[in-house]
C-alpha positions in Angstrom: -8.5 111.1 104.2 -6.0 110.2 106.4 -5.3 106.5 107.8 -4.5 105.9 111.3 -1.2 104.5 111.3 -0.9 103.6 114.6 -3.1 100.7 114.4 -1.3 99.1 111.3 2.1 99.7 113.7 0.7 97.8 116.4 0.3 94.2 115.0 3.7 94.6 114.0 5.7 96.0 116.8 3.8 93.4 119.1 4.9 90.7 116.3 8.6 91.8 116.8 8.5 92.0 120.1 7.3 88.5 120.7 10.0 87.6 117.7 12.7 89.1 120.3 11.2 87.2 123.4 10.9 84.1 121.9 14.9 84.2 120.5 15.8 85.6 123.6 14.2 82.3 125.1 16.3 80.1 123.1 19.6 81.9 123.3 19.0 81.4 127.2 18.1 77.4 127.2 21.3 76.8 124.9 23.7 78.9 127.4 22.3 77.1 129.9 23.7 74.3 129.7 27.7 75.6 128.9 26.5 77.3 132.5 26.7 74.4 134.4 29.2 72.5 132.1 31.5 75.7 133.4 30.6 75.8 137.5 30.5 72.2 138.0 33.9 72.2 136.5 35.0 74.7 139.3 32.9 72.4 142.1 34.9 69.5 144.6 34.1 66.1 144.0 31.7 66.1 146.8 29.7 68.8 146.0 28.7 67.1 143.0 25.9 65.4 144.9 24.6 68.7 146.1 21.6 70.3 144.7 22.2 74.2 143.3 24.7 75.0 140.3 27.1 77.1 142.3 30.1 75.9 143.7 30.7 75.8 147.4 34.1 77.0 146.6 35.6 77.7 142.9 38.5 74.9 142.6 40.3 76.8 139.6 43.4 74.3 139.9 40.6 71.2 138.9 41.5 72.5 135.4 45.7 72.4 136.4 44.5 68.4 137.6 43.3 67.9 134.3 46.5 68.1 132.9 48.4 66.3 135.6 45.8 63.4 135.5 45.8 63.1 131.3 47.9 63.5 128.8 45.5 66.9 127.6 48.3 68.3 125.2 48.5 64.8 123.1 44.9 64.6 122.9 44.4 68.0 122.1 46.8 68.4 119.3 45.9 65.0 117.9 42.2 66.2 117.7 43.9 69.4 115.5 46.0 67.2 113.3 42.9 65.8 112.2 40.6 67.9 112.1 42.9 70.0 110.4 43.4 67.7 107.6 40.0 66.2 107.0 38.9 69.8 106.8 41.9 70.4 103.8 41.2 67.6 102.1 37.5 67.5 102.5 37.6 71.4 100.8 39.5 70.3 98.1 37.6 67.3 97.2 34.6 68.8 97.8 35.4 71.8 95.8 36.6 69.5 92.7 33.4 67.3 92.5 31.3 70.7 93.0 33.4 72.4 89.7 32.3 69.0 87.9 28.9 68.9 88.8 27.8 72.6 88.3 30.2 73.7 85.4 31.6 70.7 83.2 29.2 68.9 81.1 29.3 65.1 80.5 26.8 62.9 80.4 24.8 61.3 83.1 25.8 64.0 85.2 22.8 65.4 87.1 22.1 61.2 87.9 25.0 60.7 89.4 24.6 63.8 91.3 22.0 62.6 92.5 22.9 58.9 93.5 26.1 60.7 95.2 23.4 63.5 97.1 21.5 60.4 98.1 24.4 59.1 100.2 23.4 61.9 102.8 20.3 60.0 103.4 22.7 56.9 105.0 23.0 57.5 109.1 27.0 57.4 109.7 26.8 54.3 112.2 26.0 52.2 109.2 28.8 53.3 107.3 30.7 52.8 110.2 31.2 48.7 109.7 31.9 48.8 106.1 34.5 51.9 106.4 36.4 49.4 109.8 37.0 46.4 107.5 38.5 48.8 104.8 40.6 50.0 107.2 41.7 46.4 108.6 42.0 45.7 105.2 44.8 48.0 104.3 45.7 48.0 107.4 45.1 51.5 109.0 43.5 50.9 112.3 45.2 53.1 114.7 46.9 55.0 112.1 46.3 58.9 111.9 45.3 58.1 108.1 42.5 55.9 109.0 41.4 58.6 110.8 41.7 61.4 108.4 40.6 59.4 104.8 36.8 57.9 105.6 36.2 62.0 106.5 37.9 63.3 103.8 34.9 62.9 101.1 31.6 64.8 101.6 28.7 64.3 99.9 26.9 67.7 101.7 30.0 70.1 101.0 29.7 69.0 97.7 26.2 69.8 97.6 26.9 73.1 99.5 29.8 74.1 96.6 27.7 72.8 93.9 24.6 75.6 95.0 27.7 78.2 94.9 29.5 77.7 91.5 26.1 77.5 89.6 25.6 81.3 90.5 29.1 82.2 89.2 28.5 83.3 85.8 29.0 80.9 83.0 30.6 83.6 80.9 33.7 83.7 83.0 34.7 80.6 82.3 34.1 81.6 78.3 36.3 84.8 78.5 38.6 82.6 80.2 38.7 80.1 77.8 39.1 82.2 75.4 42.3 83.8 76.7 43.7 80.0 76.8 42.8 78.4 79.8 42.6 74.8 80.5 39.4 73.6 82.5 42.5 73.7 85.8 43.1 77.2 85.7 39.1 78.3 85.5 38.6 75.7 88.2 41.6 77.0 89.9 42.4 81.1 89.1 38.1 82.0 88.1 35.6 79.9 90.2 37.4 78.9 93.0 38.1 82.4 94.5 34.7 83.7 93.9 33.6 80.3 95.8 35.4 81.5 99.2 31.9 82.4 101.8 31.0 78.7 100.6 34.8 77.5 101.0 34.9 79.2 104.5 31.1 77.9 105.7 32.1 74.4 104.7 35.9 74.6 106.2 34.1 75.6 109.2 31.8 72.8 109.4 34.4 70.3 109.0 36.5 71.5 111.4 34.2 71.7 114.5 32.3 68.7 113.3 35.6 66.5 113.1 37.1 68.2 115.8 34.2 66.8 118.0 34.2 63.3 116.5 33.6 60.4 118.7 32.6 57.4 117.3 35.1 56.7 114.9 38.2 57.7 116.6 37.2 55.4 119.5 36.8 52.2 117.0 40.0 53.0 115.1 42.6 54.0 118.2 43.9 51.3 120.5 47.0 53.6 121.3 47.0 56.2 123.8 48.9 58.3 122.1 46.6 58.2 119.6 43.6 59.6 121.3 41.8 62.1 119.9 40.3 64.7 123.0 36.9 63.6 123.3 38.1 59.6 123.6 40.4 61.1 125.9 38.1 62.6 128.0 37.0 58.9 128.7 39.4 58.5 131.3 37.7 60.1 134.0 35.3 57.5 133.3 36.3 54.5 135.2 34.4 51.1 137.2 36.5 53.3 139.8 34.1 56.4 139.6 33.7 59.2 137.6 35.6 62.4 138.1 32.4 64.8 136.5 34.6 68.0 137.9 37.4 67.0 136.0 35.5 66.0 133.0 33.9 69.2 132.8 36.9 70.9 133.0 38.2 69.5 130.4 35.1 69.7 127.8 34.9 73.5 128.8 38.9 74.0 127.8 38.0 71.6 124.3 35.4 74.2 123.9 37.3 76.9 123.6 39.4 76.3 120.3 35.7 76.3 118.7 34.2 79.4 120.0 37.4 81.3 118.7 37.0 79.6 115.3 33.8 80.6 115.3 34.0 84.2 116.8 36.9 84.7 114.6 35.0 83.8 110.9 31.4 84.1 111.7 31.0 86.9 109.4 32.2 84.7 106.5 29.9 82.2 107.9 26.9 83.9 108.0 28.0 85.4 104.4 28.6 82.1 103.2 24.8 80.7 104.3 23.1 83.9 102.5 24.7 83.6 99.4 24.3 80.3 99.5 20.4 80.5 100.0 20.4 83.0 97.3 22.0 81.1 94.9 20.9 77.6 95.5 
């Protein structure tokens, strides 16, 4: 006897194509936004009080007037410089205390995993007190170092790393052992390279996360030259008014480093988040 296959198929097809619909709805309301980030940048101060999105006329040179009102090269390449670092460091640490957790036995291990996971649970505005007097303290306030060591410990990548290491086989580190080497070289030569999707995901995190910072790089720099780009940006925000079409000029050009970042390793990204769902 022969089922009717059609009506099986049906449920289904109607399942994905409400599936499509309902992604397709909220790939449009986050573009939306970066929409009107990207024509009010190109609108004239007056026209900023006008309803509709679209510019009257597009005022390319707003983004030239960026650069002659701020100093957008400083800001930018300070926001690199640390970025760049806390994203080095904060792979390497995070990496180390992952290779302890998952493949070194001692005890009270798993506890103090856990008291150390448990940190995540602390918003980073309360933190944010403590960390300031440490800096004071040993006096780093407006220093690119007090801007780079607070971020350079993570209690997520190491969490994220952990979930990767315990699917490397154990035995690996036996054979290699066995060969003659030290706990380094497995860390360094065997479970490190076969941790590179989780190395990537978490480099990539760091980078646009710290890249973005705001908070603390506004507590801890007094110096203009200093300035990281979004406390930069707060200079078209004066009592004298706010220049919006220069601000959003601006945020669109920070932007940009990001999306290449991204478009650039999003296939080890979206690696890096399988494996580590399978494993973990």
């Amino acid at each position: 006897m022969a089922t009717d296959t059609s009506t099986t198929s049906s449920p289904r097809k109607y399942a994905g194509l409400g599936l499509h619909v309902l992604m397709a709805g909220l790939s449009l309301g986050m573009i939306v936004p970066f929409i009107w980030m990207v024509l009010t940048s190109l609108k004239s101060l007056p026209e900023l009080g006008n309803p509709g999105w679209m510019p009257g006329e597009f005022r390319w040179h707003n983004y030239l007037d960026v650069f002659a009102e701020i100093p957008f090269l400083r800001f930018m390449v300070n926001s690199f410089v640390v970025a760049g670092w806390v994203t080095a460091l904060q792979v390497l640490t995070s990496s180390m205390a992952a290779y302890s957790f998952s493949r070194l036995e001692w005890p009270g291990r798993d506890r103090v995993f856990f008291l150390y996971l448990g940190t995540m649970m602390l918003p980073g505005l309360v933190m944010l007190i403590p960390n300031f007097e440490n800096m004071v303290k040993f006096q780093l306030v407006d220093t690119y170092l007090g801007l780079i060591l607070p971020a350079a410990f993570s209690a997520f990548g190491t969490f994220l790393l952990r979930q990767f290491m315990m699917g490397i086989p154990k035995s690996l580190d036996e054979a290699a052992e066995m060969d003659g080497a030290s706990k380094w070289q497995i860390f360094w030569d065997v479970v490190l390279p076969l941790s590179r999707p989780g190395l990537v995901t978490l480099a990539i995190f760091t980078f646009i996360g710290n890249f973005q910072s705001f908070f603390w790089p506004l507590v801890m720099t007094k110096s203009v030259d200093k300035y990281t780009l979004p406390v930069g940006l707060l200079f078209f925000d004066t009592e004298r008014g706010q220049a919006t079409h220069l601000l959003m000029a601006g945020v669109t050009m920070s932007v940009v480093p990001l999306i290449i970042v991204f478009v650039l390793l999003q296939r080890q990204l979206i690696r890096g988040i399988q494996l580590g769902g399978v494993k973990g």
